[in-house]
Structure formats: structure tokens, C-alpha cells
C-alpha positions as a Python dict, from the first residue, in 0.01 Angstrom:
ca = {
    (1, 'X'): (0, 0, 0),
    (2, 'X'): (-191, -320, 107),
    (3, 'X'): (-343, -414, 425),
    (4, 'X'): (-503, -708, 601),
    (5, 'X'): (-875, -774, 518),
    (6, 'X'): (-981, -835, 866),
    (7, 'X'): (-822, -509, 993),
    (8, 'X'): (-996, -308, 653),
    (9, 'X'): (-1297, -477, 784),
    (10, 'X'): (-1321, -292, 1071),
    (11, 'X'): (-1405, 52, 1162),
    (12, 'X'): (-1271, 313, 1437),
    (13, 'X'): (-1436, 237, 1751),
    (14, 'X'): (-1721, 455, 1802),
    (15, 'X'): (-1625, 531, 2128),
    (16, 'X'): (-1302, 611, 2089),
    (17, 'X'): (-1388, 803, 1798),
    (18, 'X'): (-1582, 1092, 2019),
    (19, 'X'): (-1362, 1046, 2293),
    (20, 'X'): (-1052, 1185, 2029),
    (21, 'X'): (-1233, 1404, 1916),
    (22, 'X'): (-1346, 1582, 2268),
    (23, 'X'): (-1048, 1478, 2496),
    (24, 'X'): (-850, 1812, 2401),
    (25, 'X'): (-1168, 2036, 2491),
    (26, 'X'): (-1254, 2137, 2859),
    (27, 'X'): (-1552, 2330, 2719),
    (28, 'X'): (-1692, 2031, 2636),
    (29, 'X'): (-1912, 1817, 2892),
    (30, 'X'): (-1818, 1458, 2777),
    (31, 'X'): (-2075, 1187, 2917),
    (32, 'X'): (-1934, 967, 2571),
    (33, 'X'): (-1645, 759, 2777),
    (34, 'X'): (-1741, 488, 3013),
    (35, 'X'): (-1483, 569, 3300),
    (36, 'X'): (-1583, 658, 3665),
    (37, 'X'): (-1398, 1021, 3761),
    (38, 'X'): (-1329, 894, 4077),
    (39, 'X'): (-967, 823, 4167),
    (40, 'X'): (-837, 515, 4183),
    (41, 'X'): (-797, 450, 4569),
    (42, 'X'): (-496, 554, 4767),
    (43, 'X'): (-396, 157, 4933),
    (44, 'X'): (-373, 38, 4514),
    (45, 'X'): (-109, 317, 4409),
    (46, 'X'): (59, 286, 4722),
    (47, 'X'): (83, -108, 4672),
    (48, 'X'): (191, -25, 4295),
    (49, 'X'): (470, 219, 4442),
    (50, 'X'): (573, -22, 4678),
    (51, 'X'): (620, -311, 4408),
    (52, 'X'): (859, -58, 4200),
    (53, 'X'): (1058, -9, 4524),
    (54, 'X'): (1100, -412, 4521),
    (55, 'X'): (1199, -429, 4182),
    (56, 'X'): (877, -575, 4009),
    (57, 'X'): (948, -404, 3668),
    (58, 'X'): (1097, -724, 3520),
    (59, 'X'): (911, -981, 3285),
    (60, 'X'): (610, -1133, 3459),
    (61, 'X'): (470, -1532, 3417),
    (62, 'X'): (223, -1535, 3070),
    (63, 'X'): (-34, -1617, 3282),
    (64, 'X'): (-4, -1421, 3587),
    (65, 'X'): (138, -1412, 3928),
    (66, 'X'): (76, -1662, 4140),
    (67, 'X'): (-39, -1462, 4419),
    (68, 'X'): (-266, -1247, 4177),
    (69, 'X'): (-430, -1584, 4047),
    (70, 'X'): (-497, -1703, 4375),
    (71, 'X'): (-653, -1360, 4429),
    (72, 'X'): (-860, -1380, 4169),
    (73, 'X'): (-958, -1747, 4249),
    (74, 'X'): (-1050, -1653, 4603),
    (75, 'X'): (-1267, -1346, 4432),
    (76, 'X'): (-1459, -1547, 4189),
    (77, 'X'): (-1553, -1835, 4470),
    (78, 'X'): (-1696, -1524, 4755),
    (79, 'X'): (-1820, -1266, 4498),
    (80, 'X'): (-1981, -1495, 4180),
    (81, 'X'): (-1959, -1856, 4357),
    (82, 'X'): (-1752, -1992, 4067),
    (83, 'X'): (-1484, -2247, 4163),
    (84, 'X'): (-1148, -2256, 3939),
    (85, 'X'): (-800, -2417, 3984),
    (86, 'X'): (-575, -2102, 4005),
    (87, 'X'): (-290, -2291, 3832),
    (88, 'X'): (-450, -2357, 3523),
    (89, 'X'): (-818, -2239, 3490),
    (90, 'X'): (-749, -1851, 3503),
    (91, 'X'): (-515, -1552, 3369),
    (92, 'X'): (-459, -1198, 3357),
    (93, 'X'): (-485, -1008, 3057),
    (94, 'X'): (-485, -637, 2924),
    (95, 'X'): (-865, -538, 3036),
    (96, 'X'): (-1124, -706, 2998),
    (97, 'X'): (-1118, -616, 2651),
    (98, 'X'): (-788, -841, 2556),
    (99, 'X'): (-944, -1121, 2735),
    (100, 'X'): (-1214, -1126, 2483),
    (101, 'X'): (-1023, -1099, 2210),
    (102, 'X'): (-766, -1372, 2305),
    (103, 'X'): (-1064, -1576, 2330),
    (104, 'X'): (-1220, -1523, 2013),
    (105, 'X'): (-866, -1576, 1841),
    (106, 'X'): (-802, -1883, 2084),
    (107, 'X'): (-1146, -2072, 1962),
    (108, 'X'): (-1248, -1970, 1632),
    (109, 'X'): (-1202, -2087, 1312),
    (110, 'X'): (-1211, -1909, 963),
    (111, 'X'): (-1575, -1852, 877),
    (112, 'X'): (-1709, -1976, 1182),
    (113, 'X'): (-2028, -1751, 1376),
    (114, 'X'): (-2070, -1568, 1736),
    (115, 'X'): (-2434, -1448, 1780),
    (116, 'X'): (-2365, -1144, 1953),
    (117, 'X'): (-2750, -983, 2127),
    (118, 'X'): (-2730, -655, 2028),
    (119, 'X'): (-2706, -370, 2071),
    (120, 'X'): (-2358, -449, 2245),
    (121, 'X'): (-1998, -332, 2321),
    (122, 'X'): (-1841, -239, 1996),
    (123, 'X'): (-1533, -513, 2069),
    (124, 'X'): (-1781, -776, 2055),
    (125, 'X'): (-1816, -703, 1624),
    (126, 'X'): (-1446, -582, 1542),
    (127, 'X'): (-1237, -870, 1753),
    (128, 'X'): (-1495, -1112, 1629),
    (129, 'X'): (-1369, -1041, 1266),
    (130, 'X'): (-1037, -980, 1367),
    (131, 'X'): (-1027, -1356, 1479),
    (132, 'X'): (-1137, -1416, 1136),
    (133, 'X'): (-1529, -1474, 1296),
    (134, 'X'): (-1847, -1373, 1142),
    (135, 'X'): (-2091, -1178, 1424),
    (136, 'X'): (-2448, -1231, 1401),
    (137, 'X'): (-2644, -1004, 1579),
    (138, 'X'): (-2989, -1072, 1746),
    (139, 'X'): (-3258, -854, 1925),
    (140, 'X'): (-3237, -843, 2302),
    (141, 'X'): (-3600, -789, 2472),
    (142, 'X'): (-3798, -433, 2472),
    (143, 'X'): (-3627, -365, 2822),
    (144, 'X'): (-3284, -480, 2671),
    (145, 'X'): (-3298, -788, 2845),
    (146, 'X'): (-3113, -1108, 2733),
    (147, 'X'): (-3373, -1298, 2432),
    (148, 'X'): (-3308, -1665, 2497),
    (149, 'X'): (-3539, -1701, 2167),
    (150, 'X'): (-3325, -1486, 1983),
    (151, 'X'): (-3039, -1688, 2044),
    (152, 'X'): (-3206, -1968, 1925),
    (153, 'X'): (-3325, -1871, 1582),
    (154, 'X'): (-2977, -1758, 1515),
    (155, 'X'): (-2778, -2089, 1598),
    (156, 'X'): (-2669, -2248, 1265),
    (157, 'X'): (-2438, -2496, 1169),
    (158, 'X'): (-2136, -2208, 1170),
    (159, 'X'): (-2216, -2130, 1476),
    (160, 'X'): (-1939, -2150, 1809),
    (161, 'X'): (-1978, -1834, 2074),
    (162, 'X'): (-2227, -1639, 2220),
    (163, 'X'): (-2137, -1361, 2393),
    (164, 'X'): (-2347, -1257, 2722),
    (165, 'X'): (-2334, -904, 2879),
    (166, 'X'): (-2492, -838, 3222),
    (167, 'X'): (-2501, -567, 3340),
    (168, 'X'): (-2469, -445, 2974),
    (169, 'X'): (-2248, -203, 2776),
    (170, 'X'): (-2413, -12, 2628),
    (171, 'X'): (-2725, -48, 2753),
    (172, 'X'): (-2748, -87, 3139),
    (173, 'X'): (-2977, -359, 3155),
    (174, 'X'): (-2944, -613, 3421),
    (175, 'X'): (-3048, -943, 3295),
    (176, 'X'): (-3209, -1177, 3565),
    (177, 'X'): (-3099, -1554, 3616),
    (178, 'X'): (-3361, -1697, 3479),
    (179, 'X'): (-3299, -1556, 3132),
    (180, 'X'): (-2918, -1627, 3151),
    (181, 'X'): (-2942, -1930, 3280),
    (182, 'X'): (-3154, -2033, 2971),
    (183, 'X'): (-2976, -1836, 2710),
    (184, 'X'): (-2666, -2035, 2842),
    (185, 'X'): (-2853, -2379, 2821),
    (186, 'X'): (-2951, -2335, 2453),
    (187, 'X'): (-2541, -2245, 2386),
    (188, 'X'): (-2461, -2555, 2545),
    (189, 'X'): (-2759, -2796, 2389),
    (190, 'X'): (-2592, -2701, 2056),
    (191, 'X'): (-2235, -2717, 2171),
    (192, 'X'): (-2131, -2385, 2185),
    (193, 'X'): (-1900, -2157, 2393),
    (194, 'X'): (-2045, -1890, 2631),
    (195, 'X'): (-1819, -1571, 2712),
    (196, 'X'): (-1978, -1390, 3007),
    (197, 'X'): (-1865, -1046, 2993),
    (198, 'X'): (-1945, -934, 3371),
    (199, 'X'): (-1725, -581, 3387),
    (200, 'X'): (-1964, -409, 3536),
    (201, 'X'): (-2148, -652, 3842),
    (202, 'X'): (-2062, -402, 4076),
    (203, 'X'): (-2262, -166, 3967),
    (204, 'X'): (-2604, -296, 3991),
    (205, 'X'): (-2876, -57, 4152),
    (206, 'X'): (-3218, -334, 4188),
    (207, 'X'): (-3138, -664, 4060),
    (208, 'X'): (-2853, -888, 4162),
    (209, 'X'): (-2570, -1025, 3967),
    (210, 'X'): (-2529, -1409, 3834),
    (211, 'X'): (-2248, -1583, 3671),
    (212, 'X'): (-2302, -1849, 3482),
    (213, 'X'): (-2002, -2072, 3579),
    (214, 'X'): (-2110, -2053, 3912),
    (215, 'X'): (-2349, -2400, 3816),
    (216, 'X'): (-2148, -2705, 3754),
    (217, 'X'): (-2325, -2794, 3390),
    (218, 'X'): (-2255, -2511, 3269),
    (219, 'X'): (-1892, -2440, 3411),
    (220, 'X'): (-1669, -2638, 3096),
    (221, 'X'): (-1880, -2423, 2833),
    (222, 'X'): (-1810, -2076, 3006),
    (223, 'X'): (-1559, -1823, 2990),
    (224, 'X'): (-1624, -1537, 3265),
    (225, 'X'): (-1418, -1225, 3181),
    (226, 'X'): (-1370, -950, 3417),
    (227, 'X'): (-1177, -633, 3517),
    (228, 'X'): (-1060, -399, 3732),
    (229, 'X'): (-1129, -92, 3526),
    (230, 'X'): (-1462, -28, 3597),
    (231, 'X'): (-1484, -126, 4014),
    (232, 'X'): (-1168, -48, 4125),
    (233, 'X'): (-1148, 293, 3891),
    (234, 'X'): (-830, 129, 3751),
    (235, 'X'): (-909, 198, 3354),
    (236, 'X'): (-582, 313, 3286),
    (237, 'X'): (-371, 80, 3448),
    (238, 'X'): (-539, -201, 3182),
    (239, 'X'): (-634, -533, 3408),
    (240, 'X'): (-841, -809, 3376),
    (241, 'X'): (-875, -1143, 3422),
    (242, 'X'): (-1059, -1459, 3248),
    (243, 'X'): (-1152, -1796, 3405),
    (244, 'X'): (-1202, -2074, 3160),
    (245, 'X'): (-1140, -2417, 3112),
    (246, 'X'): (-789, -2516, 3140),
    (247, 'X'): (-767, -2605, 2774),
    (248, 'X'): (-892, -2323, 2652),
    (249, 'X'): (-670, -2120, 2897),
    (250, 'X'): (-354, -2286, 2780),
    (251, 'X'): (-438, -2166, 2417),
    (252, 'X'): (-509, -1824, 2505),
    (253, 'X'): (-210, -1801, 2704),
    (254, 'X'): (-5, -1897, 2392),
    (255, 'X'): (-149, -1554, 2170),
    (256, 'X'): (-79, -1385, 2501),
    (257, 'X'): (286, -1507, 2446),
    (258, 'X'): (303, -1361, 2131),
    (259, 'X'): (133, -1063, 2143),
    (260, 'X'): (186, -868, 2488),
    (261, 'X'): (391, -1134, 2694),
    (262, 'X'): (244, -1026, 2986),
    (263, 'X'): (68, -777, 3238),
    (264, 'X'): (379, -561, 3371),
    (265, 'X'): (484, -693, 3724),
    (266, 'X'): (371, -366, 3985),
    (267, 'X'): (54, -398, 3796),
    (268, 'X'): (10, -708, 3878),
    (269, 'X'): (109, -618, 4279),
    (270, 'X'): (-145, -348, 4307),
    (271, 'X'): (-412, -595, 4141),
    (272, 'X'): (-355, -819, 4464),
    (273, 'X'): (-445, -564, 4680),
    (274, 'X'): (-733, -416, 4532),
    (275, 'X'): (-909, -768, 4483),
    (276, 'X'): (-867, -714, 4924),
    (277, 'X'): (-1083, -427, 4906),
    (278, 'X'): (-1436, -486, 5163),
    (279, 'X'): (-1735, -407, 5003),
    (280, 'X'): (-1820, -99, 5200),
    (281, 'X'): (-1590, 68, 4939),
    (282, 'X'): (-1850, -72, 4658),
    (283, 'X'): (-2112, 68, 4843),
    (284, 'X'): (-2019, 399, 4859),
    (285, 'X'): (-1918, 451, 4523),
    (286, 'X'): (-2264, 205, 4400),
    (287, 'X'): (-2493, 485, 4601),
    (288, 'X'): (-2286, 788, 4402),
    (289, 'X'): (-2348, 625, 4115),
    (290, 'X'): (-2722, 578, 4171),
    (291, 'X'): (-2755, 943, 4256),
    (292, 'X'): (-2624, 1045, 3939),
    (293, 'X'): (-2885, 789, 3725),
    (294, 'X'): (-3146, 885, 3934),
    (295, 'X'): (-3112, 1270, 3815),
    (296, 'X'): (-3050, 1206, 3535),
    (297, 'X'): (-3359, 985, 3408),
    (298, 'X'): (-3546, 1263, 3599),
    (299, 'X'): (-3439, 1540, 3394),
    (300, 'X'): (-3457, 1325, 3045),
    (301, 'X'): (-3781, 1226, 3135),
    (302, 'X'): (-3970, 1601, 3062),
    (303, 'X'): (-3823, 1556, 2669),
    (304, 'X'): (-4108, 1360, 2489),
    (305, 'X'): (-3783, 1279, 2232),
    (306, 'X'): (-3641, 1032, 2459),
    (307, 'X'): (-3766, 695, 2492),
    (308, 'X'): (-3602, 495, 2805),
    (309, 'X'): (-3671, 283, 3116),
    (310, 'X'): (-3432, 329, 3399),
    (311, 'X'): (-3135, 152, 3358),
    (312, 'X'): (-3068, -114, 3664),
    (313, 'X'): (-2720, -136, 3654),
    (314, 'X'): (-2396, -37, 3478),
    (315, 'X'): (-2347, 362, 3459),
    (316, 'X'): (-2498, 396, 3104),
    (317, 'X'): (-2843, 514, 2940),
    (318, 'X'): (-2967, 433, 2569),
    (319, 'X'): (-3258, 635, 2504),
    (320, 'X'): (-3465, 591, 2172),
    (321, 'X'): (-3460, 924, 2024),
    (322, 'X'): (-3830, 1017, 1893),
    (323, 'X'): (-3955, 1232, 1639),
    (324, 'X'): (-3634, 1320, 1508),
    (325, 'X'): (-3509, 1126, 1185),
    (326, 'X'): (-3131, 1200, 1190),
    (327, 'X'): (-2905, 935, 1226),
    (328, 'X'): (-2738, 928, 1560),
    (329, 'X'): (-2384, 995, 1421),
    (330, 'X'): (-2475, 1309, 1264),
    (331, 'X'): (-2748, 1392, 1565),
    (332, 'X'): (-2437, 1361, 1815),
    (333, 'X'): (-2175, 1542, 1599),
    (334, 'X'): (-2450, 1842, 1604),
    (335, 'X'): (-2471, 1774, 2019),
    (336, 'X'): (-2090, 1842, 2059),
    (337, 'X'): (-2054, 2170, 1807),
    (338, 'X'): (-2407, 2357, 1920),
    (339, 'X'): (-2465, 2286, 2274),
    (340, 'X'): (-2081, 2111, 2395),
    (341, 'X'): (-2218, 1806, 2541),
    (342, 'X'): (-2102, 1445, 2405),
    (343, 'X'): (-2205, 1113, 2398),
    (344, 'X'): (-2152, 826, 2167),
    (345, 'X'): (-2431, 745, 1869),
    (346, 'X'): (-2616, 406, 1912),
    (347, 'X'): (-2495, 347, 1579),
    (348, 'X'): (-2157, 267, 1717),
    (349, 'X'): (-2303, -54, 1943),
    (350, 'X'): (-2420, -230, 1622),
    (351, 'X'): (-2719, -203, 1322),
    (352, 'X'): (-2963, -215, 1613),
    (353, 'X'): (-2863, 8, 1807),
    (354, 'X'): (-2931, 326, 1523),
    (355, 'X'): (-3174, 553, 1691),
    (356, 'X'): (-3049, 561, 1997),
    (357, 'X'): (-2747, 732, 2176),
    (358, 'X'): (-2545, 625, 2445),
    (359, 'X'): (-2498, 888, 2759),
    (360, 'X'): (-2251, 785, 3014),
    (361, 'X'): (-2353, 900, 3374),
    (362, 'X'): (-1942, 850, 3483),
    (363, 'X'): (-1943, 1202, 3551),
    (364, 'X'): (-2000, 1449, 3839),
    (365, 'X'): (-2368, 1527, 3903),
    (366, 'X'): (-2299, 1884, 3855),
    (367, 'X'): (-2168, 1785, 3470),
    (368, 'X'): (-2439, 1513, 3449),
    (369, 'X'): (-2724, 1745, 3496),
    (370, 'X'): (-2606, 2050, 3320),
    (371, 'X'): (-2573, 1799, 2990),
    (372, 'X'): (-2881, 1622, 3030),
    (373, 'X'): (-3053, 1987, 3055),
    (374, 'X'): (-2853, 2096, 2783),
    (375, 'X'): (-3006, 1796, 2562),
    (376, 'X'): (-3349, 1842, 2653),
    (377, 'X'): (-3350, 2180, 2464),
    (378, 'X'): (-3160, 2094, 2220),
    (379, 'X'): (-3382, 1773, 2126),
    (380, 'X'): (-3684, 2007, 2133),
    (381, 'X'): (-3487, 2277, 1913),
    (382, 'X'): (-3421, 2016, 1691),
    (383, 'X'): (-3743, 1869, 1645),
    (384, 'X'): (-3841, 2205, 1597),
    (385, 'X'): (-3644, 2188, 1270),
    (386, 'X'): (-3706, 1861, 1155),
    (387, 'X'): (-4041, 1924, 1107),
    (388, 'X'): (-3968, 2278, 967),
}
């Protein structure tokens, strides 16, 4: 049998790859998966429970509810200072993850290149050739940083997206204003399309957040995609939003037509009253979450096999491993069988990312520590035998 070239193009996602592989397993203590373990909070179920008692389990507008784009409108103008038209300049989509990838199908053409700074979410490389794109990757800065430069050198005559990630998957980097802000004005000096993938601007620990859109200039060459996985501890229940320009939104809500309709109706509900939540919920969870990378960098910090700076935002870590030459796939396949602990090989976040591994810290603190003291030794052990 015969398949599509873009889809034999493509490998398993990394990520999901361990996460299968571990999911089954309560021996094993998986800091792989970037999901928080806290519950999603009481007020969203009950507003999702409430919808199904009014009957929203019937088709729902392409786009989005009215009331959820209004929302999401209202959102974007207090949180990121980005002002859309709710009627045509945003929609909801399946994560934050199908917003990207009705992008990339909405606005590229056969052949045609996204410079993707690396390393970076594994969707970035796979939906970029599933759109029938070519990804070129490019160095982000020592500390992970967005490289303006980098961007530069890379722009060719194929070229028609960058993608932007702050704070980043899979590194945790927070990447100031000043950075995006020119990284975004060399995109739009050569005409091309920025997608600002800003998941995770809740969960900055020193630093603060900027959107791009949120200057006028730059606002027609943006596309900010966001969710409510990752804040609102809402991974399963798979919604995002994008705000673009309303052409390019009317093209990506035609793929969205075709391909999953739309975002089922008491989702939608429950998305309206989550976007109401105050920020004192943020808080709390934000100073959890800071515990957890706090202990965690202290513990990884006595193994002179990890190279790292503390992460400012995000709830990830990607050490450089040091003085141990085994690629990270087979170094983290070893992790899970001899000491039960698993996290995802840098491997999996594109070429530059080999060396490094990827530990989540969307765990309990108890789980966190025990697996970063668990890799400590086993780093040393394996050193041990590497040079042996």
C-alpha cells in the first residue's frame, strides 16, 4: 500500500512517543508530558455541565461562538493589549496546536520556507511539511533566547513564516521585547508572516510577557495563537484560539470547515467562563509552579553532566548533557528501563536540540525531586561507563 509523501515525511512525535510508551506504568515517574496535574477548576466543569443541561451538544458556528469570541477579544485587549474585531479577526480551534497548523495550511504554498529558531515544539517541523512547507531551522542565543540575526541569515527568496515561541516549548526561555520586537521587524521588512505561539505567558517566573500584535505596525503581519490547555489545566478538553487578520482568518476558517467543523458547543460554554477567571487563580498556581523549578535546578545543579541556566518561564528544563556521548533517544530509553524516570530526548525538538533532554517540572514536587535525584546518579553511573 501507498501513502502520502508529506505524511511519510514525518515522524511520531517525540513526545507522544514516551508518553505511549509510559502512560500504562505507575512505576514510572513521567516528567516527559507537558501537562500541569492540577485539576481543571471546579466553576469550568460546572459551566460545561450546565451547557449539556441546555442542550449545547449540537453543531457550533466554524468560527466560534459569539460570546466565546467576544471573550477572547476582551482577553487579548486586558491581558496582551492586542485589539481585534471579534467578528472577523479571531476563532477557536482544537488547541493551540490546530491553530498552527490551519495556519500553515491556510498560507503556504508548495515549496515555500518557515524559519523555525530551534530547538522548538515538534509541531512547528511536522505541520510545516504537512502544509507542503519546507522548515528551516536557526540557532536561538546561548540562553535560548530569540536570535534576531539568525532569522536574518536564513530569509531567502522561499521564504513566508517565522514562527516565534515565548515563553518556549521546549526550552523555557522567556524572550524579552526587545529581541521580539526586532525578530518581528526583520519578518515584516521582507514581507513575511509572524505566528506568535504564546501558550504558555502565564507561566513566567522573572521576565514579563509581550505580544507582538499588541503594536499597530506589526498587527496585519501577526498571527497570535493561544490556549487554554496549559493556564486553565484544560489539556484535554482541546481549546484554543488564534487572532489574525481577517483575511487570513476567513481562509483558515474554510480548512476548519473541512476538517473538524468545529469546537463542540459545552466546550465552547466552559471556555467563556474560564477566560472570567481573576488572576489571583494564576498566581497561585504561577508560585506552585516556581517551587517545583526552583528544586529542581537545585538538585540538577550537584551533577557536573548537566549544563543549564534556570529557566524563566514555561514549566520545562533542557539541560546539555556533558561528558556522556549517547544520543539522547537512546540516553532516555536507558532513563525509563534502569532508574523509571522519563523525559523526552532533545532530539525530538529538532537537529539542534541533540544533546539535550527535555524534563517537564508538571509534576508534584514529591515526583519532581525523587526523578531529578534519581537522574543525578544515574548520569554519574553512566559516565562512569562511558569512559569505561
Amino acid at each position: 500500500m501507498s501513502f502520502s509523501e508529506r505524511v511519510l515525511s514525518i515522524e511520531e512525535s517525540g513526545i507522544r512517543a514516551i508518553f505511549n510508551l509510559v502512560v500504562r506504568s505507575k512505576d514510572i515517574i513521567n516528567l516527559s508530558i507537558g501537562e500541569p496535574d492540577l485539576d481543571t477548576p471546579s466553576y469550568i466543569k460546572d459551566a460545561a455541565k450546565e451547557a449539556l443541561d441546555q442542550g449545547f451538544t449540537h453543531y457550533a458556528p466554524t468560527k466560534g461562538y459569539p460570546d466565546l469570541l467576544e471573550a477572547i477579544a476582551q482577553k487579548l485587549k486586558k491581558d496582551n493589549g492586542v485589539d481585534i474585531d471579534p467578528e472577523h479577526e479571531v476563532m477557536v480551534t482544537v488547541g493551540g496546536t490546530q491553530a498552527i497548523f490551519l495556519a500553515l495550511t491556510a498560507l503556504l504554498r508548495e515549496g515555500e520556507e518557515v524559519i523555525i529558531p530551534s530547538p522548538a515544539f515538534v509541531q512547528y517541523f511536522a505541520a510545516t511539511k504537512l502544509a507542503g512547507g519546507v522548515p528551516i531551522e536557526v540557532r536561538l542565543n546561548e540562553d535560548y533566547t530569540i536570535n534576531p540575526d539568525s532569522i536574518r541569515r536564513a530569509i531567502t527568496k522561499r521564504s513566508k513564516l517565522v514562527i516565534l515561541n515565548s515563553p518556549s516549548n521546549p526550552t523555557g526561555a522567556v524572550s524579552g521585547r526587545e529581541k521580539i520586537e526586532e525578530a518581528v521587524s526583520v519578518a515584516v521588512e521582507h514581507g513575511l508572516m509572524v505566528i506568535s505561539d504564546e501558550v504558555y505567558e502565564k507561566f513566567i517566573y522573572e521576565g514579563q510577557h509581550f505580544s507582538p500584535a499588541s503594536i499597530p505596525e506589526f498587527k496585519k503581519h501577526v498571527l497570535t495563537v493561544n490556549s487554554l490547555s496549559k493556564a486553565y489545566a484544560m489539556t484535554g478538553w482541546r481549546i484554543g484560539y488564534v487572532a489574525a487578520p481577517p483575511e487570513v482568518i476567513e481562509q483558515m476558517a474554510k480548512v476548519q470547515m473541512y476538517s473538524s467543523a468545529c469546537i463542540p458547543s459545552f466546550i465552547q460554554k466552559a471556555a467563556v467562563k474560564a477566560l472570567q477567571l481573576k488572576e489571583s487563580f494564576f498566581e497561585d498556581v504561577l508560585r506552585e509552579y516556581k517551587r517545583r523549578r526552583d528544586s529542581l535546578c537545585s538538585i540538577l545543579s550537584e551533577s557536573p553532566h548537566l549544563a543549564f541556566s534556570k529557566p524563566s518561564g514555561a514549566f520545562y528544563l533542557f539541560p546539555r548533557i556533558r561528558g556522556i556521548n549517547i544520543p539522547s533517544k537512546d540516553l532516555v530509553m536507558q532513563m525509563i528501563k534502569e532508574i523509571g524516570v522519563a523525559v523526552v530526548p532533545g532530539s525530538a525538538f529538532g537537529r539542534l536540540g541533540e544533546g539535550c533532554i527535555r524534563i517537564s517540572y508538571a509534576n508534584s514536587i514529591d515526583k519532581v525531586e525523587e526523578g531529578a535525584r534519581r537522574i543525578v546518579d544515574f548520569l554519574e553511573a553512566a559516565s562512569k561507563r562511558s569512559v569505561g
